[in-house]
Legacy VTK file of the C-alpha trace (Angstrom):
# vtk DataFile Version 3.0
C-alpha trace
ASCII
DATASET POLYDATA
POINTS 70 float
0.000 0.000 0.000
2.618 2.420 0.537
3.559 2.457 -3.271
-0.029 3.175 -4.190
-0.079 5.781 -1.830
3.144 7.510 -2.853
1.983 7.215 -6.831
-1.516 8.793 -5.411
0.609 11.886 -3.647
2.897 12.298 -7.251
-0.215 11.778 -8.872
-2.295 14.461 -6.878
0.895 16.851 -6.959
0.765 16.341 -10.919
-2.675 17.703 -10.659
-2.082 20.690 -9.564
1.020 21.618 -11.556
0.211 20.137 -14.938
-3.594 19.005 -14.913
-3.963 16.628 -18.370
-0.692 14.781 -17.177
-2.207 14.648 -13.657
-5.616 13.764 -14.785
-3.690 10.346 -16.883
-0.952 9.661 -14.071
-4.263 9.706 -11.312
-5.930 7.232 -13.589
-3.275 5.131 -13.771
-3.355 4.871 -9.802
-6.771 4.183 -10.248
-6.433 1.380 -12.556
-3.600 -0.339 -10.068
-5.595 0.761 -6.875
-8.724 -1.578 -8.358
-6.778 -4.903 -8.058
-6.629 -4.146 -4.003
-8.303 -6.857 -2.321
-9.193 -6.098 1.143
-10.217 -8.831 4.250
-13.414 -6.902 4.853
-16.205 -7.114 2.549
-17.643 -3.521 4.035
-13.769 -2.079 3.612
-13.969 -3.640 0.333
-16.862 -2.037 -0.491
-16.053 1.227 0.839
-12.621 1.388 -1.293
-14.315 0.572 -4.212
-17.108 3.295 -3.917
-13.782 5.811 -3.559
-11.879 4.796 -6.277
-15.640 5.041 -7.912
-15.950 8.307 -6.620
-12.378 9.910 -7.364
-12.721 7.917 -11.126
-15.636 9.779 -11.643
-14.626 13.234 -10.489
-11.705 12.537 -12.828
-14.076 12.331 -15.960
-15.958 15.040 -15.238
-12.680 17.595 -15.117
-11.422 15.522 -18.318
-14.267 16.228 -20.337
-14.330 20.188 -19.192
-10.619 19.945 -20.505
-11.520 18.278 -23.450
-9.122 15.659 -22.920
-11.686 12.518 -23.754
-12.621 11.604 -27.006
-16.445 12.138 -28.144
LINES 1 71
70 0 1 2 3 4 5 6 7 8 9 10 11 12 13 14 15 16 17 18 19 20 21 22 23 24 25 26 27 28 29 30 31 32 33 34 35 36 37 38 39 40 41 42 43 44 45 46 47 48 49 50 51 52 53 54 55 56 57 58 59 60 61 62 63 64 65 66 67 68 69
């Protein structure tokens, strides 16, 4: 977890200095963070509604940028 969460901090410092890249190096985290498998089906659950959440927001700032395809 601690490699996730250092990509997540480059990631989120990314964001604020160069957006698009941010936006992609984010998703990338994303994409790794999904194969997490936690003991607790309610942590499991709760993760998962996050990285929903966060994936989401992500979109939404993408398209206002323009950066996804029609």
């Amino acid at each position: 977890m601690d490699r996730h969460a250092a990509a997540m901090r480059l990631a989120g410092r990314r964001l604020g200095v160069d957006e698009p890249n941010g936006i992609q190096a984010m998703r990338q985290v994303l994409r790794h963070l999904r194969g997490v498998r936690m003991e607790d089906d309610s942590d499991q659950r709760i993760f998962l509604g996050l990285i929903g959440q966060l994936q989401k927001a992500l979109d939404e700032r993408a398209e206002q940028l323009e950066l996804l395809p029609n």
